[in-house]
C-alpha positions in Angstrom: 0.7 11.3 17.1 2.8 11.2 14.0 1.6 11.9 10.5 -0.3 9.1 8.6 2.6 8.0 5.8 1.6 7.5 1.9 1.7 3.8 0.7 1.9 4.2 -2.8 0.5 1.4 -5.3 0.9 1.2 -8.7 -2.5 0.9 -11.1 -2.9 -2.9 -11.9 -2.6 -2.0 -15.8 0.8 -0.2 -16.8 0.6 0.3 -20.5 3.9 2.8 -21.2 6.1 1.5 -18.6 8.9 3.5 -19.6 6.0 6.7 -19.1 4.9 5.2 -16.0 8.1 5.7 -14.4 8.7 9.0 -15.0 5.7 10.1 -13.1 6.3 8.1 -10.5 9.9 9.4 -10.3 8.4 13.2 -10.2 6.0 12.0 -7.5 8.6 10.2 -5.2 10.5 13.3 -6.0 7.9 15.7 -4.6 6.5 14.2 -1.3 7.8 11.2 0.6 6.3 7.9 -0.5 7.0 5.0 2.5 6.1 2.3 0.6 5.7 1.4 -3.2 3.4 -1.5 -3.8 3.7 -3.2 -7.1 0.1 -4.6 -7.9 -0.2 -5.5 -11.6 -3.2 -7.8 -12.9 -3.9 -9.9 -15.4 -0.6 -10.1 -16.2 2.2 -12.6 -16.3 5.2 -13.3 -13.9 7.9 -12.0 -16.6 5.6 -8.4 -16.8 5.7 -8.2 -13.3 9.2 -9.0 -13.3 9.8 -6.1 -16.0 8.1 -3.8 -14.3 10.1 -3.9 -10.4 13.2 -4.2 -12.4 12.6 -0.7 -13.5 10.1 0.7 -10.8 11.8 -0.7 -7.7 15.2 1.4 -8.1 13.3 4.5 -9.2 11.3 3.9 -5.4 14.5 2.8 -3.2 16.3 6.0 -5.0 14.1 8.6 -3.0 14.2 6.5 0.3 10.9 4.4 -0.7 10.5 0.0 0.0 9.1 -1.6 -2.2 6.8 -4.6 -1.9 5.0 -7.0 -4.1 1.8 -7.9 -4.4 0.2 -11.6 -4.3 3.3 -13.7 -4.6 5.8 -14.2 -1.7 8.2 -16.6 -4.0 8.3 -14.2 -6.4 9.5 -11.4 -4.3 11.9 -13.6 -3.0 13.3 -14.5 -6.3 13.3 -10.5 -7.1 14.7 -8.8 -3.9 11.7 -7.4 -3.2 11.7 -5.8 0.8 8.2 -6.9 0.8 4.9 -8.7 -0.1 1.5 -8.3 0.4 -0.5 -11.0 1.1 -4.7 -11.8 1.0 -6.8 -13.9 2.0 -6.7 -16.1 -0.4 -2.7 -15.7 -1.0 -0.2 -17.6 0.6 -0.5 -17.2 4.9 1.4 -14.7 6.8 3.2 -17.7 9.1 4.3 -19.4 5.6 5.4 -16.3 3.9 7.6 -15.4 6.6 9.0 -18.8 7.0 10.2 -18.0 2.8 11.1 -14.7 3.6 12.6 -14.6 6.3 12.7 -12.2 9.9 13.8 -8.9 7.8 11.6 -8.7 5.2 8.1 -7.0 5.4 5.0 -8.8 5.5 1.4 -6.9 5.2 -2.1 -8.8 5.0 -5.1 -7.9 4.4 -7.9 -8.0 6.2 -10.5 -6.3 5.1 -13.3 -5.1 7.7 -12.2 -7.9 10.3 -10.9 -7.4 13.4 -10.4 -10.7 14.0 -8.8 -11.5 10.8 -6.5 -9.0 11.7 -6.0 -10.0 14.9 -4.7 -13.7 13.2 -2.3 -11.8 10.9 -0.5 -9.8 13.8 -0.3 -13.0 16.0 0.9 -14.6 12.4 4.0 -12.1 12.5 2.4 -9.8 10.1 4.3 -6.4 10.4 1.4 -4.9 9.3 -2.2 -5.1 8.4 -4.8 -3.4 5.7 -8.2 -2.2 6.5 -10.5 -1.4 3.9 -12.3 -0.7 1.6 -13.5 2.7 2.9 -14.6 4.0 -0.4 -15.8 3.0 -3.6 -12.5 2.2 -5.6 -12.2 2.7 -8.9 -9.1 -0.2 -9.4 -10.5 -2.4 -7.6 -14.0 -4.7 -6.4 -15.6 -3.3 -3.7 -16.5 -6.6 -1.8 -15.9 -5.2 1.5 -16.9 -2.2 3.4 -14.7 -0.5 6.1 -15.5 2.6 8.8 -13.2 4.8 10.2 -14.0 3.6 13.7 -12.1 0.6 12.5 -8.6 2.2 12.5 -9.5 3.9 16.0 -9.8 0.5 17.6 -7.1 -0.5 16.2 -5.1 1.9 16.8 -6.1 2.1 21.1 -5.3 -1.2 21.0 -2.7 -2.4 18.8 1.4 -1.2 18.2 0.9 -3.0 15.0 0.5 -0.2 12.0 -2.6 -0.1 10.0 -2.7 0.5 6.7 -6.4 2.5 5.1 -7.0 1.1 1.9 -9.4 1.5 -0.6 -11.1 4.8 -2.9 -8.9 7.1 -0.9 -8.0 10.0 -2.3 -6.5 13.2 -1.1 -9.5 14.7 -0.4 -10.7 12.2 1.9 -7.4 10.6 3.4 -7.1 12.6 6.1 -10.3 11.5 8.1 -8.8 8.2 8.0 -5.3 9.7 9.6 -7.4 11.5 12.3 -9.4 8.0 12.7 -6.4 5.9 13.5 -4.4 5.0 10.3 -0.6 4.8 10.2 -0.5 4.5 6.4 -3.0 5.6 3.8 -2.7 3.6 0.6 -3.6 5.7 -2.5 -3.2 4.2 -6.4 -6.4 6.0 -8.9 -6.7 8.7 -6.5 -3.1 9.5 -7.2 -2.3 8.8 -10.6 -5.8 9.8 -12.0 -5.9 13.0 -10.3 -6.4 16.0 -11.9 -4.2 18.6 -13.3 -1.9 15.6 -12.1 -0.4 13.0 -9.8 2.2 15.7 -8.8 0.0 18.4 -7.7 -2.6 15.8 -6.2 0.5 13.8 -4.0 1.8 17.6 -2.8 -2.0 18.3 -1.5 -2.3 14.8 0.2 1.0 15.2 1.9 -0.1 18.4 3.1 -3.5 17.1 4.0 -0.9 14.5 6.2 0.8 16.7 7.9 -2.4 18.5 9.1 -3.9 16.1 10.9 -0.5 14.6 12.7 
């Protein structure tokens, strides 16, 4: 079994963008980040669109996609590689039908397996469990167990992504469980000394339990 991959999202508030991406330059710098997520909230379209012109290059420079959250016309209009979608987004089916066959779609699907059963017979390329934790960027509304990813995973070719409180303490139960991505934003760039140190110890964590 290969090592669970990072999936990298960004926190939903960015106040020193210009800061901002020099951590995240150190980080992608240090361990290998598969995906970069853009998730800003509250926030409006030309923000968003600020903050992939100068995050998305820094990501693609050490080998990282980059997808968008939400908004599938959006990452159209920027060249994103990606979107994520919710429930409550745009569907998987019309989101590659914008898209297009090359670009990557993920959807969410909470605790569900038969939500997430829809999105992989939608075309999703892959879909997010989750939350396993309590997340400190995000609602907890919905409660996930490890178990979860091992169905999936004895089941499914599709990749899972763990979403959701994880940090790099506790991401590698979820890597032994079954993920095939673990997506980390507070436990990353709130970790203490700093985001640096705590992405070297995950990735380490990683390639324990592959």
């Amino acid at each position: 079994m290969l090592p669970a991959q990072i999936y990298l999202l960004t926190p939903p508030h960015i106040s020193d963008l210009d800061g901002f991406a020099v951590q995240l330059d150190a980080v992608c710098a240090a361990v290998e980040i598969a995906s970069l997520q853009i998730r800003l909230k509250g926030v409006d379209t030309a923000q968003i669109s600020e903050a992939f012109a100068v995050l998305a290059p820094i990501a693609r420079r050490h080998g990282s996609i980059v997808i968008l959250n939400d908004d599938p016309e959006l990452a159209q209009e920027l060249g994103a590689d990606g979107v994520h979608v919710g429930q409550s987004d745009m569907s998987v089916k019309a989101a590659r039908k914008l898209l297009g066959p090359d670009k990557v779609i993920g959807a969410t699907a909470h605790n569900s397996r038969h939500l997430a059963m829809l999105a992989g017979e939608a075309g999703a390329d892959y879909v997010a469990f989750g939350a396993f934790y309590p997340s400190a960027t995000k609602k907890t509304e919905f409660t996930a167990t490890p178990d979860l990813l091992s169905w999936w995973r004895d089941l499914f070719e599709l990749p899972c992504v763990a979403i959701g409180g994880i940090t790099p303490q506790n991401a590698g139960v979820l890597a032994e469980a079954g993920a095939d991505f673990v997506a980390l934003s507070a436990g990353i760039w709130n970790a203490e000394p700093d985001p640096v140190t705590a992405a070297r110890y995950l990735a380490k964590r990683l390639m324990e339990t592959g």
